[in-house]
C-alpha positions in Angstrom: 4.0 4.5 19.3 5.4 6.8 21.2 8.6 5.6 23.0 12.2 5.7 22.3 11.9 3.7 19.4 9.7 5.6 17.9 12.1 9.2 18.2 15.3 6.7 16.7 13.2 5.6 14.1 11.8 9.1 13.0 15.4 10.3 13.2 16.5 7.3 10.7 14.2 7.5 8.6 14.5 11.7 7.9 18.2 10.6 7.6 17.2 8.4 4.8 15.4 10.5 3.2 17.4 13.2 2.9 20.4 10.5 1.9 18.2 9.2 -0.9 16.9 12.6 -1.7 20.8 14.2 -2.2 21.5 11.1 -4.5 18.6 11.9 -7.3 17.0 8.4 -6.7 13.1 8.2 -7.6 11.0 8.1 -4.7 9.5 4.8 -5.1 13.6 3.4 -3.9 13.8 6.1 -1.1 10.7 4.4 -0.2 11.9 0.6 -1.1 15.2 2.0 0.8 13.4 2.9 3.8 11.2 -0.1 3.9 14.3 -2.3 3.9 16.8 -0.1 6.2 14.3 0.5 8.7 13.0 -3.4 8.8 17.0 -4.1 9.2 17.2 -1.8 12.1 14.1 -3.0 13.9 15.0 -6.5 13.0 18.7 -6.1 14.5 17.1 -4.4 17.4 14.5 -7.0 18.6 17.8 -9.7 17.9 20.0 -8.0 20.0 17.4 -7.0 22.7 15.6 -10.3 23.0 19.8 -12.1 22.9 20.5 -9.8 26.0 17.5 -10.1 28.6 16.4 -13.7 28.1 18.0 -15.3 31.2 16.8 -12.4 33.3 15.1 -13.1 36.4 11.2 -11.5 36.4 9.7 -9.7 39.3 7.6 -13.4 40.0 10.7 -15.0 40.0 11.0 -17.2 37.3 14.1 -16.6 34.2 13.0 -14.9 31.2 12.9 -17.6 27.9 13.5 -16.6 24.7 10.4 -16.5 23.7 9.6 -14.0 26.5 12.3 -12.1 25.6 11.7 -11.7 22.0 7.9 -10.9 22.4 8.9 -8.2 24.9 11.5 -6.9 22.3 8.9 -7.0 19.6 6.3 -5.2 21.2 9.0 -2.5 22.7 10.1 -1.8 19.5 7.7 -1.1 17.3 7.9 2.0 17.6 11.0 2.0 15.3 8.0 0.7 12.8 5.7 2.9 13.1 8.1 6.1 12.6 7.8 5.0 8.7 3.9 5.2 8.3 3.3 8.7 7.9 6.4 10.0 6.1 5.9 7.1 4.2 2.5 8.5 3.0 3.9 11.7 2.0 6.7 9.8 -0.3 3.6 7.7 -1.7 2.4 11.5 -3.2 5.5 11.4 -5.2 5.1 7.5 -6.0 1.9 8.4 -7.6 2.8 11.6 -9.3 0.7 13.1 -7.1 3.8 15.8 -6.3 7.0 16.1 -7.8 9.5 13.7 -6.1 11.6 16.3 -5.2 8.7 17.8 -3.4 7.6 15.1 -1.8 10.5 13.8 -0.3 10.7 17.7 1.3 7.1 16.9 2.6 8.6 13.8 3.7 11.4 15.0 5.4 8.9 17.7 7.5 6.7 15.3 8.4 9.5 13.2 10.1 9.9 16.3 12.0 6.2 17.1 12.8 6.1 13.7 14.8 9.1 14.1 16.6 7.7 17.7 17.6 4.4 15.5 18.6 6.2 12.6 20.0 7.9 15.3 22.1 4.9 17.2 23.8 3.0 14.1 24.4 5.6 12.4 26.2 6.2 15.8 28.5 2.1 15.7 28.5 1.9 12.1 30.0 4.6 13.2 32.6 2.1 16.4 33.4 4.3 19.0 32.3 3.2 22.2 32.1 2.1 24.0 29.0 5.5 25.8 27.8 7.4 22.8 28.7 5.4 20.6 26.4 5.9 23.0 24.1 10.1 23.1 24.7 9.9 19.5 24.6 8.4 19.3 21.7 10.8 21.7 19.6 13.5 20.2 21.3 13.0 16.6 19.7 12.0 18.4 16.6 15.0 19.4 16.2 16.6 16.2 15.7 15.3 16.2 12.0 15.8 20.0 11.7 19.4 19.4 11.8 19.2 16.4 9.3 16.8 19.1 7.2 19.5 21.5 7.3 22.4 19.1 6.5 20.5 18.1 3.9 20.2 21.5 2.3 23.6 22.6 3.1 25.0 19.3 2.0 23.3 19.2 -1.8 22.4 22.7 -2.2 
């Protein structure tokens, strides 16, 4: 999902990981605490977005319902979902005992940042940008978890 959404929730979720990850917890709670944090967020998004535009006139005429407005809100927004999946995956190597949980919330954490870099050039790649700037725009939303990365290490290190 690549959308707004989708850049918030990758930049909640490395928070979160790197909160859970200073504290000591296991990774099965980052995980749990992810899961529940993020479903919060996206939850109190779709409430306050579908509260705000129902009422709205649409481009036939008619006023937006409720119902309009919350499907709207729900399909604009899952983005915020989707940031989860694949850092998720990486915390599941730790879950399992695949990788130490240390190490797999690290993983965790730089995958957050590999799909903001990706969210980033495909956005700048839809709008036809040239090479180099898909490339800038990709480092520059990657950077958003780089500075949580960096917090993080400066912050429990």
């Amino acid at each position: 999902m690549i959308s707004e959404e989708g850049v918030y929730g990758s930049i909640i979720v490395s928070g979160l990981i790197a909160a859970s990850a200073g504290s000591g917890a296991p990774t099965w709670r980052t995980l749990l605490f992810i899961g529940i944090t993020v479903t919060v967020f996206w939850a109190a998004h779709v409430y306050a977005r579908a509260v705000a535009t129902h009422g709205e006139t649409t481009p036939d005429g008619t006023t937006k319902s409720i119902w309009q407005s919350f499907t709207e809100a729900v399909k604009e927004s899952r983005g915020l979902l989707a940031a989860v999946v694949a850092p998720a995956l990486a915390l599941l190597l730790g879950v399992f005992g695949v990788l130490p949980d240390s190490v797999a919330k690290w993983v965790a954490l730089w995958v957050s940042v590999a799909v903001l870099a990706i969210v980033g050039y495909i956005t700048y790649s839809r709008r036809g940008a040239r090479w180099w700037v898909r490339i800038l725009g990709g480092v520059s939303t990657a950077s958003f978890g780089i500075v949580i990365i960096l917090a993080k290490a400066i912050i429990s290190h």
